[in-house]
C-alpha positions as CSV (number, residue, x, y, z in Angstrom):
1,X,10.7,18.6,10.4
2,X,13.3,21.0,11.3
3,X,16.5,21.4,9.7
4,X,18.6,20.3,12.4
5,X,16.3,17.3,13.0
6,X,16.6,16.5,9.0
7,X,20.6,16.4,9.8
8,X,20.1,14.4,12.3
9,X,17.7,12.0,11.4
10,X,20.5,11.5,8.1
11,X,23.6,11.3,10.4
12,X,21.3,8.7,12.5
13,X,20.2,6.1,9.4
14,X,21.7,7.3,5.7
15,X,23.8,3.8,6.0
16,X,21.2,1.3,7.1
17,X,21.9,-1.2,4.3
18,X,25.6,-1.6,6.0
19,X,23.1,-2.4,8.8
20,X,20.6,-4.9,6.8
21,X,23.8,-7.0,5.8
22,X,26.1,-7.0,9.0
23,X,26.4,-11.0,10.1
24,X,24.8,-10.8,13.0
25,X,21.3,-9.1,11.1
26,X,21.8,-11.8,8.7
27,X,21.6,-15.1,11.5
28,X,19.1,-13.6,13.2
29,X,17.5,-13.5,9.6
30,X,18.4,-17.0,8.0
31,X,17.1,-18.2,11.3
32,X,13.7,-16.8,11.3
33,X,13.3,-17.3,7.6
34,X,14.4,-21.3,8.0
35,X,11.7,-21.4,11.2
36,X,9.1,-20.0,9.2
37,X,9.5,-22.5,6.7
38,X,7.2,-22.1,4.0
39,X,6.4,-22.3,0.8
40,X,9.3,-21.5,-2.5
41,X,8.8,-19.0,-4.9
42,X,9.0,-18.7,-8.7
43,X,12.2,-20.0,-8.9
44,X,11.2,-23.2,-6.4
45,X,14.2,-23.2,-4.4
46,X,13.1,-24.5,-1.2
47,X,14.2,-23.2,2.6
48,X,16.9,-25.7,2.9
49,X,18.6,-24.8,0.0
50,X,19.3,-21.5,1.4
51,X,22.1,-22.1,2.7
52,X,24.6,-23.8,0.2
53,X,22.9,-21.2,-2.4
54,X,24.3,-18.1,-0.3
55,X,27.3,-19.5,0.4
56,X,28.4,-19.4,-3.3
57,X,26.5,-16.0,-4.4
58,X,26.2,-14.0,-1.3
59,X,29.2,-11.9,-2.1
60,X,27.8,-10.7,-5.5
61,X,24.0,-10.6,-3.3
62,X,25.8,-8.6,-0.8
63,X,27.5,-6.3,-3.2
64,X,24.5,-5.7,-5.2
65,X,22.4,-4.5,-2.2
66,X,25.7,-2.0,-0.9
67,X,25.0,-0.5,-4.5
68,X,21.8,0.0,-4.7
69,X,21.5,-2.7,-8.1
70,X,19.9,-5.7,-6.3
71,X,16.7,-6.6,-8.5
72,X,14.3,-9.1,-6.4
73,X,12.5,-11.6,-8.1
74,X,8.4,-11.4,-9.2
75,X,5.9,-13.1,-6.1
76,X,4.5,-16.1,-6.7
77,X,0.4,-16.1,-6.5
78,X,-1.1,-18.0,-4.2
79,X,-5.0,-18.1,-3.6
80,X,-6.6,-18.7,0.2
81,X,-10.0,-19.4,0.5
82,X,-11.8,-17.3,3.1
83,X,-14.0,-18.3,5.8
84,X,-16.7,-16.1,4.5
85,X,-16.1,-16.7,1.0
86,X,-14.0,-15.3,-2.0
87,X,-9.8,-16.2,-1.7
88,X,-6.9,-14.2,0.0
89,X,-4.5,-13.7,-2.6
90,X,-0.8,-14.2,-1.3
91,X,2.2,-13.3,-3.2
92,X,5.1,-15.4,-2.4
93,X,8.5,-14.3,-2.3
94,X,11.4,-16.6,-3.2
95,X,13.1,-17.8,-0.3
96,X,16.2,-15.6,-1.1
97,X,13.8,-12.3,-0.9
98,X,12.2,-13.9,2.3
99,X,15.8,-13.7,3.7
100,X,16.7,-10.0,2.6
101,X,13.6,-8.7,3.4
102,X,13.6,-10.1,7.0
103,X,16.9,-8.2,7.4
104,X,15.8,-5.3,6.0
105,X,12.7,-5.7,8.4
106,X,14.9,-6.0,11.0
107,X,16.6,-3.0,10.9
108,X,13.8,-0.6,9.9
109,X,11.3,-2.1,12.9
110,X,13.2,-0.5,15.7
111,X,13.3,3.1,13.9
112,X,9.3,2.9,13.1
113,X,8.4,1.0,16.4
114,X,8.5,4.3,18.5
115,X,6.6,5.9,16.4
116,X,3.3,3.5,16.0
117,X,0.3,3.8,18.3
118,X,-0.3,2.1,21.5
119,X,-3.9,0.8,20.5
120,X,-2.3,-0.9,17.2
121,X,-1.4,-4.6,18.1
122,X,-0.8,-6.4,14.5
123,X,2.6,-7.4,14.0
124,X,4.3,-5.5,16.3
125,X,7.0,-6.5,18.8
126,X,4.8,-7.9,22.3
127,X,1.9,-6.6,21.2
128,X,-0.6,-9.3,20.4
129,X,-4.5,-10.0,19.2
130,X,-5.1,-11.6,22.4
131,X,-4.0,-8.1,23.9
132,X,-6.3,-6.0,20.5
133,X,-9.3,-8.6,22.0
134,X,-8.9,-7.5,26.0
135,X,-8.6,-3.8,24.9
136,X,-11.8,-4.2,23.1
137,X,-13.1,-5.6,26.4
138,X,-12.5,-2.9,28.1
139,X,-13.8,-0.1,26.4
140,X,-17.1,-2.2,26.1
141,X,-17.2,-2.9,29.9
142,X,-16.7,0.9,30.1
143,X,-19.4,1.8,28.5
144,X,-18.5,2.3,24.9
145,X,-21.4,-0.6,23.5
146,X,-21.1,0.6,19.8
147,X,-18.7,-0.2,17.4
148,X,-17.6,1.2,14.0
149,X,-16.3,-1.7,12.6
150,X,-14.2,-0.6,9.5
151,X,-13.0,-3.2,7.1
152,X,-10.6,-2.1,4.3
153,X,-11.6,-3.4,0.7
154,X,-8.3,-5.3,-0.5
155,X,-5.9,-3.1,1.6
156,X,-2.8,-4.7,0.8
157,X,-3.4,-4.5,-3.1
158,X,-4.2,-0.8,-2.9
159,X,-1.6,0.5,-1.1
160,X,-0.8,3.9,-2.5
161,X,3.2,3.4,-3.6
162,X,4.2,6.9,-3.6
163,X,2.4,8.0,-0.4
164,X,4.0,4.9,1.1
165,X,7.4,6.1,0.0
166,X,6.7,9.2,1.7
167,X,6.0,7.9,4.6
168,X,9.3,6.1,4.4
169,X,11.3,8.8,3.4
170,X,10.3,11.1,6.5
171,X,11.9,8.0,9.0
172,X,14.5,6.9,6.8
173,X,17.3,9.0,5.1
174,X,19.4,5.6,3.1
175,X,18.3,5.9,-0.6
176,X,19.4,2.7,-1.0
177,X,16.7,1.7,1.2
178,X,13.9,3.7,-0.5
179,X,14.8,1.8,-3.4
180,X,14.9,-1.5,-2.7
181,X,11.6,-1.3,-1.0
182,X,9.7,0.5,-3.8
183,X,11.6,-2.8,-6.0
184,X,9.9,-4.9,-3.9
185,X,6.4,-3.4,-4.5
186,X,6.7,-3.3,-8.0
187,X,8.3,-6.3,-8.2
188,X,5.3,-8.1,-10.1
189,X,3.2,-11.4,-9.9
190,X,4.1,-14.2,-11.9
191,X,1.1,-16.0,-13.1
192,X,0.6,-18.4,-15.7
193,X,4.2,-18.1,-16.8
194,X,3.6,-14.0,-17.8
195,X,5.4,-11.4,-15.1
196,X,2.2,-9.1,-14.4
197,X,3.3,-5.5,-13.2
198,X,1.9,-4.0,-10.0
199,X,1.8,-0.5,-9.5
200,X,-0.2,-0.4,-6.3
201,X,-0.4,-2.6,-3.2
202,X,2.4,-4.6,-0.9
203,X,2.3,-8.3,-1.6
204,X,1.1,-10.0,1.7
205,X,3.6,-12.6,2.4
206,X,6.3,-11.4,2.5
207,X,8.1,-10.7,6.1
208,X,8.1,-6.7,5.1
209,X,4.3,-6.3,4.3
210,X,3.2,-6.5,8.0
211,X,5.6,-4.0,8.7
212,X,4.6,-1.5,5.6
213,X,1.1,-2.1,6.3
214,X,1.7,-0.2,9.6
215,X,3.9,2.2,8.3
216,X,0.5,2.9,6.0
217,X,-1.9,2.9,8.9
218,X,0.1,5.0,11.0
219,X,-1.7,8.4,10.5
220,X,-4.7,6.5,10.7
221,X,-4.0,5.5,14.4
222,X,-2.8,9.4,15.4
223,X,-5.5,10.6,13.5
224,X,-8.2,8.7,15.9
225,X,-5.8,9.1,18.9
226,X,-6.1,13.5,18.2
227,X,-10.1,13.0,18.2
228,X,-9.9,11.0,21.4
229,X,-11.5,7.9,20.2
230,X,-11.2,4.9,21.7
231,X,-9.9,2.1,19.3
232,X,-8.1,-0.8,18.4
233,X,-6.5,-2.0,15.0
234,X,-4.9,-5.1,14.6
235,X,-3.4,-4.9,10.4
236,X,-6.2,-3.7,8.4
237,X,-8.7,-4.6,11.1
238,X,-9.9,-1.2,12.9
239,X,-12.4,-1.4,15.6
240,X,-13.8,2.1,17.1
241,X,-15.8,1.9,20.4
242,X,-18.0,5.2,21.1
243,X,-21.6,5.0,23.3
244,X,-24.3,5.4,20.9
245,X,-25.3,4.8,17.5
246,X,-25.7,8.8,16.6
247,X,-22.0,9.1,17.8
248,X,-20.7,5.9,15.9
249,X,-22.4,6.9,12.5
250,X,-20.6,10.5,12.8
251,X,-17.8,8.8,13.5
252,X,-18.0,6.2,10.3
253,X,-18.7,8.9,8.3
254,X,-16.2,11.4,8.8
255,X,-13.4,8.2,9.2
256,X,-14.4,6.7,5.9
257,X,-13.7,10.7,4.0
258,X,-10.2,10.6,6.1
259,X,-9.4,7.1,4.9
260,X,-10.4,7.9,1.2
261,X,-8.8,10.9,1.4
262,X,-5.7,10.7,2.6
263,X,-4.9,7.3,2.7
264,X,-6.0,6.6,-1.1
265,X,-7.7,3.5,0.4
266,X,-11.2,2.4,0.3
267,X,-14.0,1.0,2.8
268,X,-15.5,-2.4,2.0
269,X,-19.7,-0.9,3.3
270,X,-20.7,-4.5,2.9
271,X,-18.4,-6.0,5.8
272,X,-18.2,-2.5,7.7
273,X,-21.0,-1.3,10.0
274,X,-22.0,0.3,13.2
275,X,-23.5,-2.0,15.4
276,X,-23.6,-3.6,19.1
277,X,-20.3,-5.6,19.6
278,X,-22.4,-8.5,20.3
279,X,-22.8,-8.7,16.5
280,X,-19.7,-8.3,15.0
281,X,-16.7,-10.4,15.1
282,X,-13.0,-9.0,16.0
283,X,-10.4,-11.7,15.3
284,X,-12.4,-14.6,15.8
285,X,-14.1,-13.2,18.5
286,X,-17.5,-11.6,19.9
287,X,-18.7,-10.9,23.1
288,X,-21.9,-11.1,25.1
289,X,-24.3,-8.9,25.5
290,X,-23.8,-7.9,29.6
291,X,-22.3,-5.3,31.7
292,X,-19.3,-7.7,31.6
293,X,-19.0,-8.1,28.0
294,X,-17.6,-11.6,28.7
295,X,-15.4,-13.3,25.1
296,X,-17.0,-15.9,23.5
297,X,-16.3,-17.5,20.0
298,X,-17.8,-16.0,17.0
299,X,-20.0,-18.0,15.4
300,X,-18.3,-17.8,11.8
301,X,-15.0,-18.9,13.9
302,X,-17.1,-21.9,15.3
303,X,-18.5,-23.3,11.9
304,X,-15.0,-23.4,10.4
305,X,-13.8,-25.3,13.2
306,X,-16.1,-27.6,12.8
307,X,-15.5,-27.8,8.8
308,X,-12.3,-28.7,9.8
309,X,-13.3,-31.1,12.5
310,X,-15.7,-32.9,10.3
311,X,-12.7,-33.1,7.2
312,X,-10.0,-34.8,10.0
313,X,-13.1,-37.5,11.3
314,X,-14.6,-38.1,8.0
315,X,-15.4,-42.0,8.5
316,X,-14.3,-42.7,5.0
317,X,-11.1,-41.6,5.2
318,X,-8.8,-44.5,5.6
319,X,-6.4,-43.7,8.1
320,X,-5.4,-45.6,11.4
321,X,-6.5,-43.9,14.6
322,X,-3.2,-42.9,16.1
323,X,-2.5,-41.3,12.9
324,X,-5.9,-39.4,13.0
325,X,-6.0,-38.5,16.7
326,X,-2.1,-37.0,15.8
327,X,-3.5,-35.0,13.0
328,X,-6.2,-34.0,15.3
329,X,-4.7,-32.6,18.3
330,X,-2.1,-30.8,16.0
331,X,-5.4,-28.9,15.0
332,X,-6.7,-28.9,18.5
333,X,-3.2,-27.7,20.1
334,X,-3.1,-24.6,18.1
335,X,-6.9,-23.5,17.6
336,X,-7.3,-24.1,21.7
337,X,-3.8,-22.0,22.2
338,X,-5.8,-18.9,20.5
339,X,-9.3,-19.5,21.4
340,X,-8.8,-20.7,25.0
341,X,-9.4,-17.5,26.2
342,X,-13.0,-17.3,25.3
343,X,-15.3,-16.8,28.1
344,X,-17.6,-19.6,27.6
345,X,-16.7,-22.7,29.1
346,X,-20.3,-24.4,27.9
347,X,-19.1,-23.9,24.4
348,X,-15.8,-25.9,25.2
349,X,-18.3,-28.3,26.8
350,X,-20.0,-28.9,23.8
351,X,-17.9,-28.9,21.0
352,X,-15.1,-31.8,23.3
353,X,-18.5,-34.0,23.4
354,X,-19.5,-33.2,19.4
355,X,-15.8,-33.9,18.8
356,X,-16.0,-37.7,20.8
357,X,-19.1,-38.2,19.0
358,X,-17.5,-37.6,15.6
359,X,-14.8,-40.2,16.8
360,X,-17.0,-42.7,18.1
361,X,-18.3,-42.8,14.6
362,X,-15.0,-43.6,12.8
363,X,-14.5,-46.5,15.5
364,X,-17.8,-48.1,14.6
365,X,-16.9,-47.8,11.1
366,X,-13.4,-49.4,11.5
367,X,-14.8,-52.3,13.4
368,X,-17.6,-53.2,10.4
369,X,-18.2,-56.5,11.1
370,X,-21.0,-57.0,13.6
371,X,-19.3,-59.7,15.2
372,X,-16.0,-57.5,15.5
373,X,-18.5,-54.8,17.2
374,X,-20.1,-57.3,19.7
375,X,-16.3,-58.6,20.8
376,X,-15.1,-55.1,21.1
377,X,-18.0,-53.8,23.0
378,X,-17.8,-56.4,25.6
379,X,-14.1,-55.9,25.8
380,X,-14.7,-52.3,26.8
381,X,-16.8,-53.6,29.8
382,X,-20.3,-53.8,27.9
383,X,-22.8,-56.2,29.1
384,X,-23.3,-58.8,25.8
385,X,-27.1,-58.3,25.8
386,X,-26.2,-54.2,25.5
387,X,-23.5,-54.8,23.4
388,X,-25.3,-56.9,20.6
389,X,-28.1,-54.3,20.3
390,X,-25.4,-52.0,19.3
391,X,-23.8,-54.7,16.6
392,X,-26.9,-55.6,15.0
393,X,-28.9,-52.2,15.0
394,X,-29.2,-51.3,11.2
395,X,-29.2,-47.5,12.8
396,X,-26.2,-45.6,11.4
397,X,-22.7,-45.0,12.4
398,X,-23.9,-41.2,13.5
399,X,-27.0,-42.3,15.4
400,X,-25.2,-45.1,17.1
401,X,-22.5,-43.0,18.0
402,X,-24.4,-41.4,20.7
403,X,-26.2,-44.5,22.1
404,X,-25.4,-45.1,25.9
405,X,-23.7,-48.4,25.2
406,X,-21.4,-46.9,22.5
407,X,-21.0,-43.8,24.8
408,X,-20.1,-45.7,28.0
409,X,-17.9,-47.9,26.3
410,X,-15.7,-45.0,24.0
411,X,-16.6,-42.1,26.6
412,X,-14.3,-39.8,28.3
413,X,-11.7,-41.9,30.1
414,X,-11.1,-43.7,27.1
415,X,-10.3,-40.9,24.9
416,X,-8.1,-39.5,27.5
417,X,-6.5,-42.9,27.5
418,X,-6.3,-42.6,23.9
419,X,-4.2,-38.9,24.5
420,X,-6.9,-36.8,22.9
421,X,-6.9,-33.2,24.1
422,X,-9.7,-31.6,25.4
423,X,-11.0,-28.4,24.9
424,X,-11.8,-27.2,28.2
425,X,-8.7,-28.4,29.7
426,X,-7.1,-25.4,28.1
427,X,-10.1,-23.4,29.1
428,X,-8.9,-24.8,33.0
429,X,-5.3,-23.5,32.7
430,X,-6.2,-20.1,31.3
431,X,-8.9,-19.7,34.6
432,X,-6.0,-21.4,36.8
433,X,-2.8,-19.1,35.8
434,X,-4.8,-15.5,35.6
C-alpha cells in the first residue's frame, strides 16, 4: 500500500464507529436483530427486552463505544448435534452484543464486500448456496469431474487473532474498531458459571463471525483465483474442481501447505478428499454421475430428513392431527424451499408417498378401536367387507398403513384435503418459473 493510498484509505474510514452508532445504522440493526430472534445470552435478557433496556442505557452504551471503553459480555455455549456426528459448538452473544455487532457488521460489509472473491457465496450480500451449488454444476458439466474437497478442522475456533487483526487493519484505519472486534474474540465462554478465556477462534453466532470468517478466507479465494483454479467456497466449505485425479492430488497437496501456512489453520484429512463429485456432498447436495451432472439430494441430507420425519409422525406422540400436519409442513415449507432444486423428481416421488404412509399410521393408531376403524373406513368410501379386514387384521399400524384399503381410503386427495404439502409440488414450480 502506497502512502498516498494509506492517507486515503484513513481520511476514507478512521471514524467508522460515528458510523456504527448513527440512528439510521442502529434501526436497520434493532430490526434485524428482533427478526432474527433467537436465543439470550449469559445475562438472559430476551429480544424483546431490547428495547426498554436501551432506552435507559444507550447513552452511556453509546458513549462507551465513541471511546473506545465498551467491554462486551462472555458468549454463552451452546452445543449442536451434527448430522454426521460430534456437536457444533455455538457461542451466544447477549442480545445487546447481537445488536452492536450487527451495526458494526453493517458498516464494515460494504468496505470488505469489493474486495471478496466472485466464486465465494457464504454470507455475502445476493450471493447464495443455491448459486455455490449451480457454479459447482458448471465446472462439472465442463469437464472438471474431480473435486478437492477441503474441510477445515474447527475453523471458527482456530482463527488466528492477530493475523485476523491484520487483515483488518489493512481495510480499516478506526482504532476504535480494531479494538472492539479483537474484545469480541477474546471476549470468553461462560460455562458452568466460570468465564473461560479464548485466545484463538471467532465465536459462531454472532452476526460478525460470518463476516470475519471471510475476511479470514479471503487470501484463500485470491490465492486459488492467481493459479486459475476453478472453485467455490461457501464459509469454511471450499470445493476445487480440476479434471483428473493426478491434477487434484497436486492441487490438495500444495492447498493444504498454503492453508497451514499462512492461514495458521488446519485440514480435517478424515472429511477432505479428492474424489468424483458424485461422492461427495456440497451443502446438502451431490450430483449424478452424467455428462449433465444433474443435482440430486445427498444421501446424509436424506436420512436426517427422514429422522426428522419419523420424530414429527411418531404414532405415540399424542398430539391432534391439525396440530401435527402444522408442525409438519413448517418442516416441509422450509427443507422443500432449499432442496427443491434437486434434479430428481423420483426422489420427491418417493419420500411424499413414505411421508403419507407415516401419516396413515398415526390415523390408524388414533382410531384404536376396531369398531371406530370399520365406521371410519366406510365413511371414506370403503366397501364394509374391505373395510373390516382392515379393522380386525392383528397386522400392525405400519404394515396396514400401506394396504389398498387404508391407501384408497387416506391417499392423495385426502391429504391434500387435509392441506399437507407435497414435495414435488415445489419440485413443479421450480421446473415451471426457470
Amino acid at each position: 500500500m502506497t502512502r498516498n493510498s494509506k492517507h486515503t484509505l484513513a481520511n476514507h474510514n478512521n471514524h467508522l464507529m460515528e458510523k456504527v452508532v448513527e440512528p439510521d445504522n442502529l434501526k436497520k440493526a434493532f430490526a434485524r436483530v428482533k427478526g432474527n430472534k433467537g436465543a439470550p445470552g449469559v445475562d438472559n435478557m430476551q429480544v424483546n427486552e431490547l428495547r426498554p433496556y436501551l432506552a435507559v442505557h444507550w447513552n452511556r452504551i453509546k458513549q462507551e463505544l465513541l471511546e473506545g471503553t465498551y467491554q462486551p459480555a462472555p458468549v454463552r455455549r451452546l452445543e449442536i448435534p451434527k448430522p454426521d456426528g460430534g456437536v457444533r459448538e455455538l457461542g451466544i452473544p447477549t442480545v445487546l452484543d447481537r445488536f452492536i455487532q450487527q451495526a458494526i457488521q453493517q458498516v464494515l460489509t460494504p468496505i470488505f464486500e469489493p474486495t471478496f472473491s466472485e466464486c465465494s457465496f457464504g454470507f455475502r450480500p445476493k450471493k447464495s448456496a443455491h448459486q455455490a451449488v449451480h457454479t459447482a454444476q458448471r465446472y462439472i458439466q465442463s469437464g472438471k469431474t474431480i473435486v478437492v474437497d477441503i474441510d477445515l478442522e474447527k475453523f471458527f475456533d482456530r482463527v488466528n487473532h492477530d493475523l485476523l487483526m491484520t487483515k483488518i487493519a489493512k481495510q480499516v484505519a478506526d482504532k476504535r474498531i480494531h479494538k472492539i472486534i479483537r474484545k469480541y474474540l477474546q471476549a470468553g465462554v461462560m460455562l458452568n458459571g466460570c468465564c473461560i478465556t479464548t485466545d484463538e477462534g471467532t465465536p459462531q453466532g454472532g452476526p460478525i463471525s460470518p463476516l470475519l470468517s471471510n475476511i479470514m478466507l479471503n487470501d484463500l479465494d485470491h490465492e486459488l483465483t492467481q493459479r486459475g483454479h476453478s472453485f467455490v467456497r461457501y464459509a469454511d466449505d471450499c470445493n476445487i474442481y480440476v479434471a483428473s485425479k493426478r491434477a487434484g492430488q497436486r492441487v490438495y497437496a500444495s492447498i493444504s501447505r498454503f492453508i497451514s501456512e499462512r492461514l495458521k489453520l488446519k485440514i480435517n484429512e478424515r472429511k477432505s478428499a479428492v474424489d468424483r463429485p458424485n461422492k461427495r456432498r456440497f451443502l446438502g447436495f451431490s450430483f449424478i454421475s452424467d455428462p449433465e451432472a444433474k443435482l440430486r439430494i445427498a444421501t446424509q441430507t436424506k436420512t436426517k430428513f427422514k429422522e426428522t420425519i419419523r420424530r414429527l409422525t411418531n404414532r405415540n406422540w399424542s398430539i391432534s392431527m391439525k396440530e401435527r400436519l402444522e408442525r409438519l409442513n413448517a418442516y416441509l415449507l422450509g427443507w422443500s424451499g432449499y432442496f427443491r432444486i434437486a434434479q430428481t423428481k423420483s426422489v420427491f416421488q418417493e419420500l411424499d408417498e413414505w411421508i403419507r404412509r407415516r401419516l396413515r399410521m398415526c390415523v390408524l393408531k388414533q382410531w384404536k378401536r376396531c369398531k371406530t376403524k370399520l365406521s371410519n373406513l366406510v365413511k371414506l368410501g370403503i366397501p364394509e367387507k374391505w373395510a373390516g379386514c382392515i379393522a380386525f387384521s392383528r397386522k400392525g399400524y405400519w404394515r396396514l398403513a400401506n394396504t389398498p384399503q387404508v391407501n384408497k381410503a387416506l391417499g392423495l386427495a385426502y391429504w391434500r384435503e387435509q392441506g399437507l404439502i407435497r414435495l414435488v409440488d415445489r419440485y413443479y414450480e421450480v421446473l415451471m418459473s426457470s
